[in-house]
N, C-alpha and C positions, 0 to 999 in steps of 0.2 A: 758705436757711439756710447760712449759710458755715461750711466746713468748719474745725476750732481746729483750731491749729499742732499738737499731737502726734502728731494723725491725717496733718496731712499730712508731718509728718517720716517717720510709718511707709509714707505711701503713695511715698514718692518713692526709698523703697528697694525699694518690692512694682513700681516702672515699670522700677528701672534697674540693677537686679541678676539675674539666674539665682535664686539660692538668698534671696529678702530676708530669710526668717526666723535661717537661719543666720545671715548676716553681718549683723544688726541684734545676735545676740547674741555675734558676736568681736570688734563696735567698740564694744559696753560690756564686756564679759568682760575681751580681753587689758589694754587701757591701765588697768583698776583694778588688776588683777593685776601687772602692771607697776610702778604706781606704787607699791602695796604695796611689792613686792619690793625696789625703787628703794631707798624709804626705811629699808627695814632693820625697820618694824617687822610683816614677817611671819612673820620669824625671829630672835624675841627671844634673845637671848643673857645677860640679865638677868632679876630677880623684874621680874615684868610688872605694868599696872599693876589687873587685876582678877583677881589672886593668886597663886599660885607655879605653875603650871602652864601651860609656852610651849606644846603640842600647844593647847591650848584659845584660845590669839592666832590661833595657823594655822587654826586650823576657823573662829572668827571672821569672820577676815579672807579667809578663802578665800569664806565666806556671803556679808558684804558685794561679794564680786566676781561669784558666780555666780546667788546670789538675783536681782540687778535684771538682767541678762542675759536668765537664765530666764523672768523672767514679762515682757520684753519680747519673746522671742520669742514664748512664749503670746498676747501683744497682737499680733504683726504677723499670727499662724497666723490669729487670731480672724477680726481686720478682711477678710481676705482671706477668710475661706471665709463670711462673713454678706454679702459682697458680691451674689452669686446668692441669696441668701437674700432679703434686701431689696428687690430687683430684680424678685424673683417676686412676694411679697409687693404692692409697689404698684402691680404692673400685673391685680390683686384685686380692690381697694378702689377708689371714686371716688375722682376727683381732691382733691375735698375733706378725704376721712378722710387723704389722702396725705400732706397737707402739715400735717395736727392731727398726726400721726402721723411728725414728721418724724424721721432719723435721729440729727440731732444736735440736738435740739428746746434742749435746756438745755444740751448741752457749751460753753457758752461760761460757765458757772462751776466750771470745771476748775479756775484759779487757786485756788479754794477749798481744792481735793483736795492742792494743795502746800502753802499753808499748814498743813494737820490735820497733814499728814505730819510740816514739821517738829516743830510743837509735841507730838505725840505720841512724834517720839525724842527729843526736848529732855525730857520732863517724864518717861514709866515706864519710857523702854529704856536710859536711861545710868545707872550706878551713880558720881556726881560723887565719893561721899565715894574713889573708888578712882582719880583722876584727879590729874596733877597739870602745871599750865600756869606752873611757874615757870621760866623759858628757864634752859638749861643742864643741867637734872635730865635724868636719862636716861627717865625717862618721861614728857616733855614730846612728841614726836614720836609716840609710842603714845596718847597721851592724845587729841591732837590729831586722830590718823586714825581715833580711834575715835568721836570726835563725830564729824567727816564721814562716816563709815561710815556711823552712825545714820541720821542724817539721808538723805544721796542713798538709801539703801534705803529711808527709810518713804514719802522721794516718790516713788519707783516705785511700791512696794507701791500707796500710794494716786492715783495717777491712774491704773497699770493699772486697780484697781476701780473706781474712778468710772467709767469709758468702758464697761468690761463690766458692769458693773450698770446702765446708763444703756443700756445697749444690749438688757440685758433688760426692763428696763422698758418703753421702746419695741413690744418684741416680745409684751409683754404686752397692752399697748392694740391690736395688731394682731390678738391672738388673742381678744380680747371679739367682734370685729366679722368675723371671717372667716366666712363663709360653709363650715362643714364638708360635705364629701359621705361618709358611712360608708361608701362602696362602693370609697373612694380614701382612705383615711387615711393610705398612704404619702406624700401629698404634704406631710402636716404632718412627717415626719420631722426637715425641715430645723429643725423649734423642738425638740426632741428635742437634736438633733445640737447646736445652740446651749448647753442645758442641762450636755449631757455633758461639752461643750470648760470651759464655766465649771468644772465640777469636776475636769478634768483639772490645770487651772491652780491651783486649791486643793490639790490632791493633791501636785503636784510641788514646792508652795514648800513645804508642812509636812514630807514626806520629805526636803526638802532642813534644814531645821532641825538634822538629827541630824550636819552636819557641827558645831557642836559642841560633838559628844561623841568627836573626834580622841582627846582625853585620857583617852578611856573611862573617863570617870565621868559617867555618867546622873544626870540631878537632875529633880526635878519646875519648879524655876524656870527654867530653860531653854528649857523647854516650855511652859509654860505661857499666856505670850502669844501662843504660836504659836496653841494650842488656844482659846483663849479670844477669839483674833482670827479664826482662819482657820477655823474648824468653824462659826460664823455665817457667812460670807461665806461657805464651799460650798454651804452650805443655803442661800442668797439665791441662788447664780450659778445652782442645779439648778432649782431651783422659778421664779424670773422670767419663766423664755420659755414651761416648757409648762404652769402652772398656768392659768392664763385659757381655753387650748387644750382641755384637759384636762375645762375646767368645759365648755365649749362642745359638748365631745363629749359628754358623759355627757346636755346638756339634747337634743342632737338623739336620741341613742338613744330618752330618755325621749320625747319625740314622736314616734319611728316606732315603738316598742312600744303607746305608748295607741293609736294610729292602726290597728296591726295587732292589737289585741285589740279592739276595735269591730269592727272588719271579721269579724273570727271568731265575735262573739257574734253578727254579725247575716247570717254567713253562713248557707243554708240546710243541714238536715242530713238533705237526701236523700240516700239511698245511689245514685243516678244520676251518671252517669259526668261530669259537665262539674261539679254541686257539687262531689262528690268531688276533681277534681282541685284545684277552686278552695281548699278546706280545705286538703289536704293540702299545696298552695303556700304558704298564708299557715303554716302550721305552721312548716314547714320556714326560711319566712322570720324568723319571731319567734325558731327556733330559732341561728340565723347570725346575729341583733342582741345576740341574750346572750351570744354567745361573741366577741364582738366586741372588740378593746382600748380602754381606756377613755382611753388615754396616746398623747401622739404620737410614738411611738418604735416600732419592730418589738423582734423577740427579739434581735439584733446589737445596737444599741444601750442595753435595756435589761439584757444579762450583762454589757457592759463596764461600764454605769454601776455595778452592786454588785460588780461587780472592784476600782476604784477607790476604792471607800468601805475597804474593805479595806487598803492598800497603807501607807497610815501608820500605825496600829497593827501591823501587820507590823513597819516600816522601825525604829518604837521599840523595840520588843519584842526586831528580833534586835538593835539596838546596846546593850540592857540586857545581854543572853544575853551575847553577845561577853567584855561586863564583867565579868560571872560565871564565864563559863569562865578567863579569864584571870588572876582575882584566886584561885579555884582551883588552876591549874595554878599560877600562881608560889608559892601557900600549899604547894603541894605537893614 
């Protein structure tokens, strides 16, 4: 299965850089940021053209430059650390489940993921009636960079998540058929640690959203396709990899629990020293399968995963407060 071009753009920065994550996000970050700057419109000096408030051009357009940076670092972090992941993974499985199960089984209709992208900033993320493309107008060059805006951020947004949902999926057909041993459940961590990185990467674009609210004014439309895109897509990236894992584990408990209550029903219950022991082992066993975790995560990864669920209703909350105190304090 050949490997599609965006992976190998990120891999050829993870062979020939020190830092790839970093520097995959200063050679999209500065040159948008730049060109911004360049053109003049990240610092409108006129009525803008989606309404009188320039702080809210600069949060924009500061979004557009650090948004698709962002979550293409999250992409290079990902690819790189599911590397040993995958690796461990098919040397598990027969050859055969290896290759049904391949890594990039379907990324070869990634093109798809940039057409939705653009048609989904073309069609609910541009406000057209507030645009104006007649050359010469001063909100021609605003207007301009704010369809390109749209657009290069929804094809990020959308083939980062095609490649990580596509990578959960994957991990998902791996975890029907893995072989769990309850005695070792730290080795499923890695599907775990999968789960958590997808929600970190949901975490960090919707907290990124509240740039803007530069103009400290909070609105629920601003928000709201964040929430209504990115609060499904967390819950896809968390659930993908250890949901299968998850079921896998709960069906082995349940047959080492039926297995060790047979064993006890039909143990004998002489008070003689070799039954006795023999009972009191299986006790003790059935007792270490119920307290067992049901999740491929330990206590580390499962307090930072409800850390994280957290961190954007925080992020809105204080930039509402912010706007409260401040329209206060100036009332005042």
């Amino acid at each position: 299965m050949s490997t599609p071009a965006p992976v190998r753009i990120i891999e050829y920065f993870s062979e020939n850089f020190r830092y790839p994550v970093v520097t995959v996000g200063c050679v999209v970050c500065l040159p948008l940021l730049a060109l911004y700057t360049a053109s003049g419109v990240i610092f409108p000096d006129y009525v803008n053209p989606i309404g009188e408030r320039p702080k809210e051009v600069i949060g924009l357009f500061l979004l557009f430059s650090i948004l698709p940076a962002y979550l293409l670092m999250c992409f290079a972090g990902l690819m790189k650390s599911s590397d040993l992941l995958f690796a461990s993974l098919e040397s598990q499985v027969s050859n055969r489940e290896a290759q049904s199960f391949s890594r990039f089984q379907y990324t070869r209709h990634w093109p798809l993921a940039v057409i939705w992208g653009i048609l989904f900033a073309l069609w609910p993320n541009i406000n057209w009636e507030y645009l104006d493309f007649e050359w010469g107008n001063p909100q021609f060059r605003p207007s301009i960079f704010i369809v390109f805006g749209q657009i290069s951020t929804w094809i990020v947004v959308s083939l980062v998540l095609f490649f990580v949902l596509h990578e959960g999926f994957i991990l998902s057909k791996y975890g029907k058929h893995l072989k769990v041993d309850l005695y070792d459940l730290d080795s499923l961590n890695g599907f775990g640690r999968a789960g958590l990185n997808g929600l970190l990467l949901a975490v960090g674009a919707l907290v990124l959203t509240t740039l803007q609210s530069l103009d400290l004014v909070v609105r629920w439309d601003i928000y709201s396709k964040a929430v209504y895109f990115g609060v499904p897509a967390a819950i896809l990236l968390v659930l993908l990899p250890i949901w299968s894992v998850h079921k896998n584990i709960v069906q082995e408990k349940a047959k080492a629990l039926d297995s060790i209550n047979r064993a006890i029903k039909s143990a004998s219950d002489s008070l003689d020293s070799e039954s006795l022991t023999r009972l009191n082992g299986l006790l003790i066993r059935r007792e270490q399968l119920h307290h067992m975790r049901n999740w491929p995560m330990d206590l580390s990864i499962f307090s930072r995963l409800v850390f994280y669920i957290f961190i954007p209703p925080l992020a809105w909350a204080g930039a509402a407060l912010t706007e409260v105190l401040l329209d206060s304090y100036l009332g005042s």
